[in-house]
N, C-alpha and C positions, 0 to 999 in steps of 0.2 A: 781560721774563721774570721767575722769581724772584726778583730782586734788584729790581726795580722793583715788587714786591707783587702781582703776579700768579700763580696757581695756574697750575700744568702738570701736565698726566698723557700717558705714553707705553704704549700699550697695544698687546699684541703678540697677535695670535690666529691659530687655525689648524688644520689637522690636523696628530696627533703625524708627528712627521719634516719638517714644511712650515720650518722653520728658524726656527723663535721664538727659541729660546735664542741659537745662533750668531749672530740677528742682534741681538740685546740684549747676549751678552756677546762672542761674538766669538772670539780665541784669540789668544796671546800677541803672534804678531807683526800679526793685524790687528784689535785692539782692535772693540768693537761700541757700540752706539748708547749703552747705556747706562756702558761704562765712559768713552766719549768727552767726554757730557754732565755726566758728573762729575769728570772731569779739567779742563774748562771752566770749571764750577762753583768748584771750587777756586780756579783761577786768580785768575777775577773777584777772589776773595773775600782772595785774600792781596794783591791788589792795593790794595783798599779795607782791606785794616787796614793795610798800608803808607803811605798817608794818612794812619790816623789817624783818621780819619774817625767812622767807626760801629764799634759792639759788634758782633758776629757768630755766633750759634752754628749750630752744625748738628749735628741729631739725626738718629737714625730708626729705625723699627721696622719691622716684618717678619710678613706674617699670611700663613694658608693659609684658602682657605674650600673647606669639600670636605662634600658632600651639607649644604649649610645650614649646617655646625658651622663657627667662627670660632675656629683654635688661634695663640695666639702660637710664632712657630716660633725665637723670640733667649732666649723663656724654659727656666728649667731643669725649669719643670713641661708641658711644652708639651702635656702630655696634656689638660690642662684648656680647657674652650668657653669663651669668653668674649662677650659681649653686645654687642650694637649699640647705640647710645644715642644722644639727640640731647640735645648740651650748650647751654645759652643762649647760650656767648659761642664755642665753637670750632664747631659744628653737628653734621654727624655724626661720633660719634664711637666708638672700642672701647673700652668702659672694662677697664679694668686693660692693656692693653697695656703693655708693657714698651717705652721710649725710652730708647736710647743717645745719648746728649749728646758735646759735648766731641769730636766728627770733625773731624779737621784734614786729610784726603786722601780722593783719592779709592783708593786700596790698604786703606783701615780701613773703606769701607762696601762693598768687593766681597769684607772677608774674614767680614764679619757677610754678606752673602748668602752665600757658600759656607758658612758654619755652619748658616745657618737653614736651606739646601736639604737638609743632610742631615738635618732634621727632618721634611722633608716625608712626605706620604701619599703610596705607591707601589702599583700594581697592576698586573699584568705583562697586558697588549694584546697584540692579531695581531700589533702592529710593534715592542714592544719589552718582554721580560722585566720591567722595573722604570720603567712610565712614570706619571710624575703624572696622577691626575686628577682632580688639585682647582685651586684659583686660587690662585696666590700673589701677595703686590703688597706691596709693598716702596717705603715713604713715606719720603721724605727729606724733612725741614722744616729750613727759611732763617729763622731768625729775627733782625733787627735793628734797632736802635733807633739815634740821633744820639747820641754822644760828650755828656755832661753832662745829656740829658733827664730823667733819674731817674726813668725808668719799667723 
C-alpha cells in the first residue's frame, strides 16, 4: 500500500442518494471506508515512528471540480480557479493548492473534510434541495524517508 510507495485512489460514484457519502464516511457508530482507511493509516504510521525508523509526514488537500473550474475548497479564497499543470518531478499537478502538513490522526483529516464540504458548490435536484454537483477528491499524501538519509 502507501507506506510501501504505492499510489491508491478510492473512487465512489453514482446517483444522488445511491449512498456515496454513507459509504465513504459512514456515521458515528459505523464508521465508512474512508474514515476506516485512515484510522488504519494512522496506526501503521505511529507504529513505524515507534521504531524509530523513518520521518513520516502526512499532508492533504481538498479540491471541487464543478463544470471544468478547479476551486481549492481548505482555502480562505476558495472563490478562485486554479490550473492543472503537469510538474517534471510530481506529474500532474494543481498549482497553488493549498497542503495541510503536519496530520497526526485520522479526526484532523475528516475535520478538514467537513470544512472543505461546507465550501462546496450546491444546487437543489428532483432528490434533494442542496446536492453537489461537482467532484470533490480529497488527496492524502505519505511522505517518508530512512532516519539519517538527509534527503
Amino acid at each position: 500500500g502507501v507506506l510501501h510507495g504505492f499510489n491508491a485512489t478510492v473512487f465512489a460514484y453514482g446517483a444522488t442518494g445511491a449512498g456515496k457519502t454513507y459509504t465513504m464516511l459512514g456515521s458515528y457508530t459505523q464508521p465508512g471506508t474512508m474514515t476506516l482507511t485512515l484510522r488504519d493509516l494512522f496506526e501503521h504510521v505511529k507504529a513505524l515512528k515507534r521504531r524509530n525508523e523513518k520521518h513520516i509526514q502526512i499532508k492533504c488537500s481538498f479540491l471541487e471540480v464543478y463544470n471544468e473550474n478547479i476551486r481549492d475548497l481548505l482555502s480562505s479564497s476558495s472563490s478562485d480557479y486554479l490550473d492543472l499543470r503537469e510538474d517534471p518531478v510530481k506529474g500532474m499537478s494543481v498549482a497553488g493548492i493549498s497542503e495541510v502538513g503536519g496530520l497526526e490522526s485520522a479526526q484532523e483529516i475528516m475535520d478538514l473534510l467537513q470544512r472543505g464540504n461546507r465550501n462546496r458548490t450546491t444546487e437543489p435536484t428532483s432528490a434533494n434541495e442542496t446536492s453537489s454537483r461537482s467532484h470533490a477528491v480529497l488527496q492524502v499524501v505519505v511522505e517518508q524517508r530512512e532516519k539519517g538519509s538527509g534527503l
